[in-house]
C-alpha positions in Angstrom: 0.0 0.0 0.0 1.2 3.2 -0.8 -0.3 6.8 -0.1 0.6 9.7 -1.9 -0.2 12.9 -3.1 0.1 14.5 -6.3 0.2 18.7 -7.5 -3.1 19.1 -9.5 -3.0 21.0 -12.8 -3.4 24.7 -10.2 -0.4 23.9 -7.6 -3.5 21.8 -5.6 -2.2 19.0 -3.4 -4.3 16.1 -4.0 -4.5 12.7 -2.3 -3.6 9.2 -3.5 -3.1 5.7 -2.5 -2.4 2.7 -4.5 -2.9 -0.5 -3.8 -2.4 -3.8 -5.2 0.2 -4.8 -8.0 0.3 -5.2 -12.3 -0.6 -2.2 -14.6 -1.7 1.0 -13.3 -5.9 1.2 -13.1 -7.0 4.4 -12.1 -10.6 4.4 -10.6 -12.5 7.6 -10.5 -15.1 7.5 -8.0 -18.7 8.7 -8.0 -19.9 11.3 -6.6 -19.2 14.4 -6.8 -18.7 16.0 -3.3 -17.8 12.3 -2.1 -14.4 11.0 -0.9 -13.1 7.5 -2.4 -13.4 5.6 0.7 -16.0 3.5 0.0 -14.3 2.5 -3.4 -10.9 1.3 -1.9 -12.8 -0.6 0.2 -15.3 -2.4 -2.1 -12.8 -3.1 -5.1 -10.3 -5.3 -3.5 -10.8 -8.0 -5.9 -8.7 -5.8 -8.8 -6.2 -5.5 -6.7 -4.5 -9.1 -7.4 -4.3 -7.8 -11.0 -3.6 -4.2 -11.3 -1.9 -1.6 -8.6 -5.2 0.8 -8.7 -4.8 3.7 -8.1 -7.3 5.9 -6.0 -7.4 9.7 -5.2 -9.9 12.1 -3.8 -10.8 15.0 -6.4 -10.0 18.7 -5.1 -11.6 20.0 -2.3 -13.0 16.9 -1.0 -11.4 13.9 1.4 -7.8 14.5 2.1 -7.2 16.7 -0.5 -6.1 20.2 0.2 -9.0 22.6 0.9 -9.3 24.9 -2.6 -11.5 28.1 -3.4 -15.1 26.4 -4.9 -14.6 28.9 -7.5 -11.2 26.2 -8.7 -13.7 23.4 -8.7 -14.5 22.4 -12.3 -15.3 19.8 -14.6 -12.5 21.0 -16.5 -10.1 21.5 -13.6 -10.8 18.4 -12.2 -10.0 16.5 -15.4 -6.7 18.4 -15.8 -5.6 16.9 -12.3 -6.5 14.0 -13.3 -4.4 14.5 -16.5 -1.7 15.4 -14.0 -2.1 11.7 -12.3 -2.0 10.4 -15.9 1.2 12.3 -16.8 0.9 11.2 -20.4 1.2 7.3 -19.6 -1.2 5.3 -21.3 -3.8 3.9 -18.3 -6.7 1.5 -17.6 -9.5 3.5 -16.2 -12.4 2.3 -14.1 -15.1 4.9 -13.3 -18.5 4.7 -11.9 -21.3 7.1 -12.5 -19.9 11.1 -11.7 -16.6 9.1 -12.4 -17.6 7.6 -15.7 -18.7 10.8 -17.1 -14.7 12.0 -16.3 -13.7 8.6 -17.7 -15.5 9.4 -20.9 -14.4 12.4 -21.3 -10.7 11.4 -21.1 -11.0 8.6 -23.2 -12.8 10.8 -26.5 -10.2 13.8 -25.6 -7.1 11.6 -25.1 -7.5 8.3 -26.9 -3.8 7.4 -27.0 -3.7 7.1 -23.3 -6.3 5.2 -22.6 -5.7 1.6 -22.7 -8.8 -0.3 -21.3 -12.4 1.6 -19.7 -14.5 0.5 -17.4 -17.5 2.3 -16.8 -19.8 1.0 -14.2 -23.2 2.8 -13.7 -22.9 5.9 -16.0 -24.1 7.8 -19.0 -22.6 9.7 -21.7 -25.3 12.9 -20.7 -28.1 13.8 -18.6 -30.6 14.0 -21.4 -33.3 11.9 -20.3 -35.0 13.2 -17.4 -38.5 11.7 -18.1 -37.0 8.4 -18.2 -35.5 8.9 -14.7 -38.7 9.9 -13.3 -40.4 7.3 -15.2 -38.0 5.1 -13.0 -38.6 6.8 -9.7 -42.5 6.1 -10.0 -41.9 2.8 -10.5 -39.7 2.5 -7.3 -41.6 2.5 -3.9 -40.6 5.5 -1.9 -40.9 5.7 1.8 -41.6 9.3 3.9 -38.2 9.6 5.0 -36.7 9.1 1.2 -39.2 11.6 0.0 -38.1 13.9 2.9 -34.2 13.4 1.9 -35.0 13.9 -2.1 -36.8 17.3 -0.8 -33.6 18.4 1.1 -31.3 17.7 -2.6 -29.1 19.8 -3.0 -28.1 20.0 0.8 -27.0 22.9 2.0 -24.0 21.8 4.1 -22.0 18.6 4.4 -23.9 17.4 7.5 -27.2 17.6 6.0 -25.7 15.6 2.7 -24.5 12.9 4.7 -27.8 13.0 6.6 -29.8 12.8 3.2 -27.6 10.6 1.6 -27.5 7.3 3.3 -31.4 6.4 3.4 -31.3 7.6 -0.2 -29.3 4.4 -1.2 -32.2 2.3 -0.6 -33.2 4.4 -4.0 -30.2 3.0 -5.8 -30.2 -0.7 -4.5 -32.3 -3.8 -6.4 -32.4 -4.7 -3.1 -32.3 -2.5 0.3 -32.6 -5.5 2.7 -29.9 -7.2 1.1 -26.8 -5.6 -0.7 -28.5 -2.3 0.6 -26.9 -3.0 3.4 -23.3 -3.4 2.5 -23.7 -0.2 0.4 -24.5 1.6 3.3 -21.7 0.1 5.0 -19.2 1.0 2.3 -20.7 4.9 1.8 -21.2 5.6 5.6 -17.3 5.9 5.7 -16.8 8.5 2.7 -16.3 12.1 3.7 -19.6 15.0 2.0 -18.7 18.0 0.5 -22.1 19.7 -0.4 -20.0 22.7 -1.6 -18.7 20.9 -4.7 -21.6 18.4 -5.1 -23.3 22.1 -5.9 -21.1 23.2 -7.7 -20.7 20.5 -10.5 -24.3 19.6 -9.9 -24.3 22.7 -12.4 -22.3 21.8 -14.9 -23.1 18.3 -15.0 -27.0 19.1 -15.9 -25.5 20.8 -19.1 -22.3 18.5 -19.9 -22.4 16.0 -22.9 -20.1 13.5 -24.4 -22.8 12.1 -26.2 -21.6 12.9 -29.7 -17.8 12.2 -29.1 -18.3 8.7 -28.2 -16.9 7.3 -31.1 -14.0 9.3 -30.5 -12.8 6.6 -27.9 -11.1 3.6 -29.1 -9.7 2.1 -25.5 -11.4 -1.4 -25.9 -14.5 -0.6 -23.0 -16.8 -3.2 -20.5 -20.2 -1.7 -19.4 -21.9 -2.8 -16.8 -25.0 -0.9 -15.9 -27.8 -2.4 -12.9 -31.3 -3.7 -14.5 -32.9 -1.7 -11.8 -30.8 1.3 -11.4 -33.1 4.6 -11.7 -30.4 6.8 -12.2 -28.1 5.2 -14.9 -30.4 2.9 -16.4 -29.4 -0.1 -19.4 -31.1 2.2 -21.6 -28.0 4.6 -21.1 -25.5 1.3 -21.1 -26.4 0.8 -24.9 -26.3 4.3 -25.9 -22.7 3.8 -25.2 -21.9 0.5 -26.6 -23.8 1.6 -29.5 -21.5 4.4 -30.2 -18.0 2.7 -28.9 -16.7 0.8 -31.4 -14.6 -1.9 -28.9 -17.0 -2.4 -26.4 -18.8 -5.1 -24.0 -22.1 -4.4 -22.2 -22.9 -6.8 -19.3 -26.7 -5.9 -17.4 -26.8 -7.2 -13.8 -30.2 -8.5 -13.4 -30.5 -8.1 -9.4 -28.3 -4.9 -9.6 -28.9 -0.7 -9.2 -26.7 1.7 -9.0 -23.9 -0.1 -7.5 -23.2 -3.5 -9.6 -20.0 -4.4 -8.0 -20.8 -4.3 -4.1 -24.7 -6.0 -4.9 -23.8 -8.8 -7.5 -19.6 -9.5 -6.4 -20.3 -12.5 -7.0 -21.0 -12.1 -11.0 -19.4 -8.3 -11.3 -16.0 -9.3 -10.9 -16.0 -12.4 -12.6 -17.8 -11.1 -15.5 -15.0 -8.1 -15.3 -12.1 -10.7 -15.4 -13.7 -12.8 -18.2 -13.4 -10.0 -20.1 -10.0 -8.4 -18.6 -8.8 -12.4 -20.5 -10.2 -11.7 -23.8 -9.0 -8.0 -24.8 
């Protein structure tokens, strides 16, 4: 295990760690306003294959603090580039994270070697399909009281919010609901940048630079995930030319810590064949 830290694309001291050992896979996290706790801690199965490499974006976790005003979609890939340092990489990202992962892989094709995207969509274009999705979901008082409180206006009220939220997310909240709660009640909220992307991210699209990326790409997307829904899964592998869609049939938003037992196989199977 190593822990590091890295100077962003501003002078920003940002923290890493790496863990495990093989070629570098760098995992961007979801989020935003989230630290990558939850994700070192659920993806120890990659770590017999690849050293991964986690950090937490800038101005949340153990990164330095930053003016809000230096948190960007753009500034935040930059660091990122900064982590890269123009070696070609393996990048896992799940939802917030996949839409960084996308972007790097259309703007820098030559050093991406292999995406994973896990729970994400290429643009947030299809509102009435989420709350199609909602309606079909059964919402309890306190979910509906949490949704009401989104965007939270400080970091104790988003960690307060957050975590019955995830029953949202989950196929099933009894079950791996559970364990996801377990994993995200350890991450760090930062309602401050989850507010300040929130804005871009309603107007940001890779959508018609897809085909851009040639990294060969596995997409796994949750059967019942409201959020980031198959439907979004095959918009990509329709438009990537090298790519794999897997659907987790008792999955939501978090494929990996509610189906292990087929993610990560399904992830190795094709880790063998590309």
């Amino acid at each position: 295990m190593n822990r590091d830290s890295f100077i962003g694309s501003d002078g920003a001291e940002l923290w890493s760690i790496r863990k495990g050992d093989g070629p570098r896979l760098l995992v961007l996290h979801g989020g935003p306003g989230l630290s990558c706790d939850a994700y070192i801690e659920t993806l120890t199965p990659l770590f017999h294959d690849f050293t991964v490499v986690f950090h937490d974006y800038r101005g949340t976790g153990r990164s330095s603090e930053v003016e809000i005003g230096s948190v960007s979609l753009d500034r935040i890939i930059a660091d990122i580039m900064s982590l890269i340092d123009e070696n070609q990489v393996s990048i896992l990202g799940h939802s917030f994270g996949g839409g960084l992962a996308l972007e790097i892989a259309a703007t820098y094709p030559q050093l991406v070697d292999r995406l994973i995207l896990v729970a994400t969509s290429p643009a947030q274009d299809y509102g009435q399909e989420i709350a199609e999705n909602l309606r079909k979901r059964k919402i309890t008082p306190e979910q509906i009281a949490a949704f009401t409180k989104w965007p939270p206006q400080s970091d104790e009220e988003m960690a307060e919010a957050a975590i019955p939220l995830i029953d949202v997310y989950v196929a099933n909240p009894m079950e791996s609901g559970r364990a996801v709660k377990d994993a995200f009640g350890k991450v760090t909220y930062h309602a401050d940048v989850l507010a300040q992307l929130g804005k871009e991210m309603r107007v940001w699209t890779v959508a018609n630079r897809l085909s851009s990326i040639t990294a060969s790409t596995f997409i796994a997307a949750g059967e019942h995930d409201f959020l980031c829904p198959p439907s979004q899964a095959f918009r990509m592998g329709d438009n990537i030319e090298k790519s794999h869609v897997e659907i987790f049939e008792e999955s939501g938003h978090f494929p990996w810590i509610e189906q292990p037992n087929e993610f990560f196989p399904a992830l190795r199977m094709w880790l063998d064949l590309v």
